[in-house]
Every structure is written in C-alpha cells, then in structure tokens.
N, C-alpha and C positions, 0 to 999 in steps of 0.2 A: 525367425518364428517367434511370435510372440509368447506369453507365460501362458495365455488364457489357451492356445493351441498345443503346447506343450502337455498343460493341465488334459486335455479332451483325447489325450493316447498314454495315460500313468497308466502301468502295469499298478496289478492287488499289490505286490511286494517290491520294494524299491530296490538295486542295487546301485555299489558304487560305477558298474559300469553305465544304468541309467543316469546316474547325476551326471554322469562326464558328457555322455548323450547329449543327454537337456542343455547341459551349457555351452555346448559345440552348437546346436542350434539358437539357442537363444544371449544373445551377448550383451542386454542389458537387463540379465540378474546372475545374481552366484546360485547356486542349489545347495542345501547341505540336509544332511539326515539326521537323528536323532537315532544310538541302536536301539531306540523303542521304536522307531519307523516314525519319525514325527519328522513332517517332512518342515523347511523352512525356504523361504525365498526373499532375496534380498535384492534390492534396487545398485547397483556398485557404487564403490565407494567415493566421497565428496574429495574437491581439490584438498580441506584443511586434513582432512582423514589419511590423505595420500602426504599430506607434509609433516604430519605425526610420524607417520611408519619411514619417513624417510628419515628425517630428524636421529630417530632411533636404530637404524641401521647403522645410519654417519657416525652413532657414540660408539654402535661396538665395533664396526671396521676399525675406526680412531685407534681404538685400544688394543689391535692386533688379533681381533678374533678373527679367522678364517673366513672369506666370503662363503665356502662351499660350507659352511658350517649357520650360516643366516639364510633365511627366506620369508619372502612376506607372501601371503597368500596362496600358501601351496596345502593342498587337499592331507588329512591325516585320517586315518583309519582308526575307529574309536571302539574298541570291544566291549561289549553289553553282554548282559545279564545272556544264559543261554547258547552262548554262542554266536549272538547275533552281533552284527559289526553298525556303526553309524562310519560316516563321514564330515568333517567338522574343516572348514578353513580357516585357521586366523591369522589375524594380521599379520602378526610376525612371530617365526619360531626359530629357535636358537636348538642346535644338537651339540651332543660334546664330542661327535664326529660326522666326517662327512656322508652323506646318505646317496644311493644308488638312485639313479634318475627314476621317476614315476609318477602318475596323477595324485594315488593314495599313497602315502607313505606311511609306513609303522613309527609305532610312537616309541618304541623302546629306548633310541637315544637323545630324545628330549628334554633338554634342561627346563628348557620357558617356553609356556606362548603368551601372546599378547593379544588382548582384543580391543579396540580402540571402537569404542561405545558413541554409534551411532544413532539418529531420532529411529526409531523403530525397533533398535535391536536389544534395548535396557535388558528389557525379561531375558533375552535367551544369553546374551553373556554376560550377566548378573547372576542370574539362577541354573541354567539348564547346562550351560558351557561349562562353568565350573563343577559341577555335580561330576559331569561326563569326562572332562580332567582329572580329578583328584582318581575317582573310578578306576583313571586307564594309566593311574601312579606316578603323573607327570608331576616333577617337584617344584614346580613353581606357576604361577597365574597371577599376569596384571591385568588391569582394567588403565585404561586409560581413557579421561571424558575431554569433551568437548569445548569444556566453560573456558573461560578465557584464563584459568590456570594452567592449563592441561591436565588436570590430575591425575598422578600415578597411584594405585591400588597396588599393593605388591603382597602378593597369598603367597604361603609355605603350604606345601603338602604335610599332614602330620594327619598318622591313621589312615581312613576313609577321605580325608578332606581338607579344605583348607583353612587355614588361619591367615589373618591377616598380621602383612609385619610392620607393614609403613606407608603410607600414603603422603605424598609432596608432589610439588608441582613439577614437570617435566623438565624444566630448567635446571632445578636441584638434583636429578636424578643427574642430569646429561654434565652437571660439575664433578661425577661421582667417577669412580673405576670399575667398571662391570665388573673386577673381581669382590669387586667388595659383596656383589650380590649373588657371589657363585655362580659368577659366568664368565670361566677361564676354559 
C-alpha cells in the first residue's frame, strides 16, 4: 500500500497501534508521531545511514555491551504534555537493561538514542527529537550527519533539555570506550 492510500483511511487521532498498522501495510516509509499528534513519514534508511548504525553497534558489542541491551530501529513510546503518548524510532538505542519484546517500548531504561541525520529529516531530529527526549528524561542524545566526517553531536540531559558535550568525528568516537560516555 502506498503512503498516499494509507494517508486517504487516517483516523482524527493517531495511535501507536495505527502507526504499526500503517507500517505493516506500507514497507517503503517508517511512521512516527509526535505526542502533539504531528504526524511524520519517512522514506527508509540509505545504504551509508545502515553503515553508520552498524559501525556503532560493532563499537558497543566490541566493548561487551549486551546485544539484548542495543537496538537500531525499534519503536519508543514518548509521553507528552496531558497524557498523550507520541511514537518516535531511532536509529540506535542503548538500555541499561534488557527490555521485554514489543513494537513500542518504554523509555524508562534508556541510556542513549542515536539519530543518524538524514536529507529530510535535519528539523525533526535537530529540533523536535530532542525536545521529545530530553521531555521523556532520556540522558543522553547524538546526532550523527552524513558529511564525510561523520559527525557525532553528543547531548547531556541537564533539567528540561540538552547540552551539548562533544561533537568529533565517528572514527574518534569508535577509538573511545563506551564507558567513557556512560554506557556500561
């Protein structure tokens, strides 16, 4: 099913069981929500985009992180203002334990997520991703782009939001020890 036939049967109010829906039918976009109901749609990810998140998988297996404890692209349940819940997938999320199988998953044992900034999606994990992060107390947020550095953005949760702590290129991250960035 294409996006545009998906778009022509939205329910007024989204949930995360419509996003699972929509992506069960349609296998060339992700769906994710905003818990303002801002709905987004993305095209899947490029071959260098899938060699980034794999790249960084390889540094924290390396270093003894638990596989059930890593995952790229699995669904988080993002609570908003009200009550209202979004849906958000990134690249890659690290727990500081293993989590129970499921589409959405709770964000309470989330150390990091990773969004690996693709041409379309600057604004929403620049701007909108982080906001909805810091929000749901997750302590840490990279950005990682696409130039031929790969550049890592590396946010601290402090208060409401993030700071930035360090920004280098993915090669210097991947010489580093995930504990060094409190991810043991």
């Amino acid at each position: 099913m294409s996006a545009e036939a998906v778009g022509r049967h939205m329910p007024t109010v989204i949930t995360l069981d419509d996003l699972t829906a929509m992506m069960a039918e349609d296998e060339h976009h992700r769906y994710e929500i905003s818990p303002d109901q801002v709905l987004s749609v993305m095209p899947p990810a490029g071959y260098m985009h899938a060699i980034i998140a794999t790249r960084l998988t390889g540094w924290l297996l390396a270093a003894g992180i638990p596989a059930d404890r890593i995952a790229q692209t699995v669904g988080l349940r993002i609570p908003g203002a009200a009550g209202s819940t979004g849906g958000r997938i990134p690249d890659l999320v690290v727990w500081n334990k293993a989590q129970a199988d499921g589409v959405w998953l709770p964000v309470t044992d989330v150390l990091l997520v990773v969004e690996i900034i693709s041409p379309g999606s600057e604004a929403t994990d620049t701007v909108a991703k982080p906001t909805e992060y810091a929000g749901a107390g997750i302590p840490q947020y990279w950005t990682i782009g696409q130039d031929s550095a790969q550049t890592v953005t590396m946010y601290r949760h402090e208060g409401n939001h993030y700071q930035p702590r360090a920004t280098m290129p993915l090669a210097w991250v991947l010489n580093t020890d995930p504990a060094e960035h409190d991810l043991h």
